[in-house]
N, C-alpha and C positions, 0 to 999 in steps of 0.2 A: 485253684486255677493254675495249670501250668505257664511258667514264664517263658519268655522268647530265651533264646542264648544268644548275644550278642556276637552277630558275626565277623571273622577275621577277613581285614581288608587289607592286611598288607601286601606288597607285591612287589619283589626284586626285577628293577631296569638294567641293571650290571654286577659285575662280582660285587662291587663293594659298594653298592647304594639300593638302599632296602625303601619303600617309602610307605608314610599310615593307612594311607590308602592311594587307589590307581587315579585319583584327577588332580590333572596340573593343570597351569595354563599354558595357555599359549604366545610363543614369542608375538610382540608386537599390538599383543591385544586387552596386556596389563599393564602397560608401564613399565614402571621399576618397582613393583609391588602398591609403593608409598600410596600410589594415586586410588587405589582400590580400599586402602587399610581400615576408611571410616566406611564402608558397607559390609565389607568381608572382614570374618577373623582369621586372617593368614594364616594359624596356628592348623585351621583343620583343614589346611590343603595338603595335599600328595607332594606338590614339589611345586617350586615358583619358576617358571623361565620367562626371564627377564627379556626385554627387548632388546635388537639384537642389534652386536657391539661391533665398531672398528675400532681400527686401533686411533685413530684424526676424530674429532668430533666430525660431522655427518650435518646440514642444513636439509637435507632430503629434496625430494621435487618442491617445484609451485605449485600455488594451487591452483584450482581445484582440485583435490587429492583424493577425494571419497566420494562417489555417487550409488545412491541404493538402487537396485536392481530386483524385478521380481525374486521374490525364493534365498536374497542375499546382498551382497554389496560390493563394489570396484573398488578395488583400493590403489593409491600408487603414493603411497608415502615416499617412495625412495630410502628407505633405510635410516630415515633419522633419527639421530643418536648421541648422545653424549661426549662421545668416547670412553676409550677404556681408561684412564686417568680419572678422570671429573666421575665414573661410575664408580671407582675405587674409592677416592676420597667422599661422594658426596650420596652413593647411593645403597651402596654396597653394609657400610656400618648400620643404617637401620633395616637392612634385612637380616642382618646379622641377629636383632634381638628376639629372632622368633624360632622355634622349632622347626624349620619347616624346610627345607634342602634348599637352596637355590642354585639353577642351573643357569650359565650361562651361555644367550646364543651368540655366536660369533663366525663374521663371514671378513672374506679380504676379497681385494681383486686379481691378487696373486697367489701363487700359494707360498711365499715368503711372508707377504703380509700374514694368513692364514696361521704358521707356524711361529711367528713372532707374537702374536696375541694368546696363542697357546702354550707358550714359553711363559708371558708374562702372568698367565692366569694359574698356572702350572704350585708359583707357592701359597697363594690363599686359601688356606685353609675351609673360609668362607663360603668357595664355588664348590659345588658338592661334583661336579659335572660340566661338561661344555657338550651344547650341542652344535654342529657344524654346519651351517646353512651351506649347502656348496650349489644351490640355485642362482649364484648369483653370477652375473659378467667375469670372462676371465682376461681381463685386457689384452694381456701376450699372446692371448690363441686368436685376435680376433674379434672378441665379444663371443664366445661360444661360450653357454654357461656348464662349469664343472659337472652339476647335475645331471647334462643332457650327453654327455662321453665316457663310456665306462672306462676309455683309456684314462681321461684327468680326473677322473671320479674315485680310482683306485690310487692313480699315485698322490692325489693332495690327501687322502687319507692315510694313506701309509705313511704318508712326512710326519705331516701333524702325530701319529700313534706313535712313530718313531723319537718323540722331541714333548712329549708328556704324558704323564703318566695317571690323569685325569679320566675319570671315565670319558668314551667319549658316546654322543649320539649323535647321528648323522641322519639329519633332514631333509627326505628328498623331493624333488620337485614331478608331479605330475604329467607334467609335458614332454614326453620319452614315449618311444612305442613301447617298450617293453621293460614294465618297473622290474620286475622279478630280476632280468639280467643284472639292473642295475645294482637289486638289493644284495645280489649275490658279490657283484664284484666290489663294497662298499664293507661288507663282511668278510669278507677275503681280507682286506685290506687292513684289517682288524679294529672296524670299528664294535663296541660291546653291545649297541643298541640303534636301532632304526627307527624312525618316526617318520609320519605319512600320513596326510600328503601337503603339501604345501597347496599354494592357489592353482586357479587356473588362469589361462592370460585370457583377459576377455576384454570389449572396449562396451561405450554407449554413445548414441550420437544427439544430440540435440535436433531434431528435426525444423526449430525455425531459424536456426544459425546455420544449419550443414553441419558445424563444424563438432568434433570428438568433445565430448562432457569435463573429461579427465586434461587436463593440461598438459599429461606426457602421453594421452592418446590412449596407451593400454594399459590395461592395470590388470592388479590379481582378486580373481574374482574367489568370493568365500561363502559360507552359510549355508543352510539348509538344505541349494541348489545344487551342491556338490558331494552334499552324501550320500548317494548312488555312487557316485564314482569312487570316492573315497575308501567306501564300505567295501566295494568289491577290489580295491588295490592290498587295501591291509588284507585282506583274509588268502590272497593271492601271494603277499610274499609272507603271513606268515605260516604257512605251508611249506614256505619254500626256503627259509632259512632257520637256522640251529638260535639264534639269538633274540632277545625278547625283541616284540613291536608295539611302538606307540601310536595308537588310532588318531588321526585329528583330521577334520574336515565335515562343517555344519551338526556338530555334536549341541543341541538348545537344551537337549531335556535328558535326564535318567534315563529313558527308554533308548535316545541316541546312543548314547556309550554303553547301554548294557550290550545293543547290535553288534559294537567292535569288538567289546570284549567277548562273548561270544563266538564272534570271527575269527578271534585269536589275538586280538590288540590284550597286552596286558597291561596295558595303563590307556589313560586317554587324553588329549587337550582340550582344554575348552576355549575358542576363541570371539569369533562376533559375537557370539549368544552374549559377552560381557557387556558389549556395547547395546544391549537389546534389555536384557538383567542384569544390575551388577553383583547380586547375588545367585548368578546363575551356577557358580561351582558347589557351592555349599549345598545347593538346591539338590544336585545332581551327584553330590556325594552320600547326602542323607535318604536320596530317591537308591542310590545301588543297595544301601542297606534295609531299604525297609522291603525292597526285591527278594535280598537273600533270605529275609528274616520268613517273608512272607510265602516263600519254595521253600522253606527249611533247607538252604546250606549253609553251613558252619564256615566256609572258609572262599571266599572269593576265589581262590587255584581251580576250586571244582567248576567254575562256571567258565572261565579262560579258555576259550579254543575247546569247547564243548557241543558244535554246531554240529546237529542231523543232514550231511547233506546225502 
């Protein structure tokens, strides 16, 4: 009886971060690894990104902070967070005892603060990577978010690239008429890796109160409901840029991520599906392999950005 060949899943996100296979998770939807560790063995994940850091601890919005929605869910955590201190001392060493990359995500409201946590993350050894949320408020401009101006989209990336020497990946947000510009001028700016997409803003209303579900009114809407749009963002910029892309947006099942990668996503995030399965990576790591094994390809590169259109 001939035997399967166990196929190759690894997949480089930047020069210098190779991972064992393409599924991470996603900022905001693991924790800091720890909370996941008794369902999942973090050893056979792709890369861990952590929840995403300031440099001040973070209280986040009030609540109500999460309401589910056909197809997905609202979220409006407001970014809370540890800090980057108390994540150093208190969360950082036990991800440390695993094989497994950890990326960290990190946003400011400025882009001082931005390059100041980048500075500081710059000698641990520990952070394999940062990724740069730039969806967030830019206080000085306004409230215009980084994400949504290719002008502050390129220069808080080029600060930050200028001031560590950390891979970087740069997380963009949906809400732009035109990602492709953005992802260009994001790459430009020398970030190594792009990921996409973030949420979308959506709200829900309580119909016997009148009043908004969500306590901050809007939130980011995620899951299942947004991969169409997600689906067709990644495969639009990675056509359109020289640098690897990370798929993320209502990725539940193996079938999900095999779509992006596919698309040209070479890696993937897995985020609500955790709050739905908490063994939904593992699930969707051993479903890409039992794909390759079961099309006979030997090395996951051959299926990446392999789409008949």
């Amino acid at each position: 009886m001939k035997q399967s060949i166990e196929p190759k899943l690894n997949v480089k996100i930047a020069p210098r971060l190779q991972l064992k296979n393409p599924v991470m998770t996603a900022s905001g939807t693991f924790g800091y690894g720890e909370e996941f560790s008794a369902f999942v063995d973090l050893n056979q994940l792709g890369a861990i990104v952590v929840k995403g850091l300031s440099l001040e601890p973070n209280p986040g919005n009030p609540p109500p902070r999460i309401v589910e929605t056909p197809c997905g869910m609202l979220n409006a955590i407001g970014l809370e967070n540890v800090g980057l201190n108390k994540f150093v001392e208190k969360k950082l060493p036990f991800l440390s005892q695993f094989d497994t990359p950890v990326i960290a995500n990190i946003y400011g409201k400025t882009i001082e603060e931005y390059v100041l946590l980048a500075e500081k993350m710059t000698p641990l050894d520990q952070v394999a990577a940062l990724e740069v949320n730039i969806s967030c408020p830019n206080v000085k401009a306004g409230g215009v978010a980084f994400g949504t101006d290719p002008d502050l989209a390129y220069t808080v990336i080029h600060t930050i690239r200028n001031n560590t020497s950390k891979p970087l990946i740069v997380k963009l947000s949906p809400n732009v008429t035109d990602i492709v510009h953005i992802a260009r001028t994001v790459s430009d700016a020398g970030a190594d890796c792009i990921s996409l997409i973030n949420t979308l803003t959506g709200m829900s209303v309580d119909i016997h109160t009148r009043k908004p579900v969500l306590a901050n009114t809007i939130g980011g809407l995620s899951g299942p409901a947004i991969k169409p749009v997600a689906l067709r963002m990644v495969f639009q910029v990675a056509q359109s840029v020289s640098i690897p892309v990370i798929g993320i947006g209502g990725i539940m099942t193996a079938s999900d991520a095999l779509e992006f990668l596919i698309a040209g996503a070479c890696a993937v995030q897995v985020g609500t599906a955790n709050f739905v399965n908490t063994h939904a990576t593992i699930d969707i790591v051993n479903g890409i392999r039992n794909y390759l094994i079961e099309k006979n390809i030997h090395d996951i590169s051959q299926l990446i950005g392999s789409i008949n259109d």
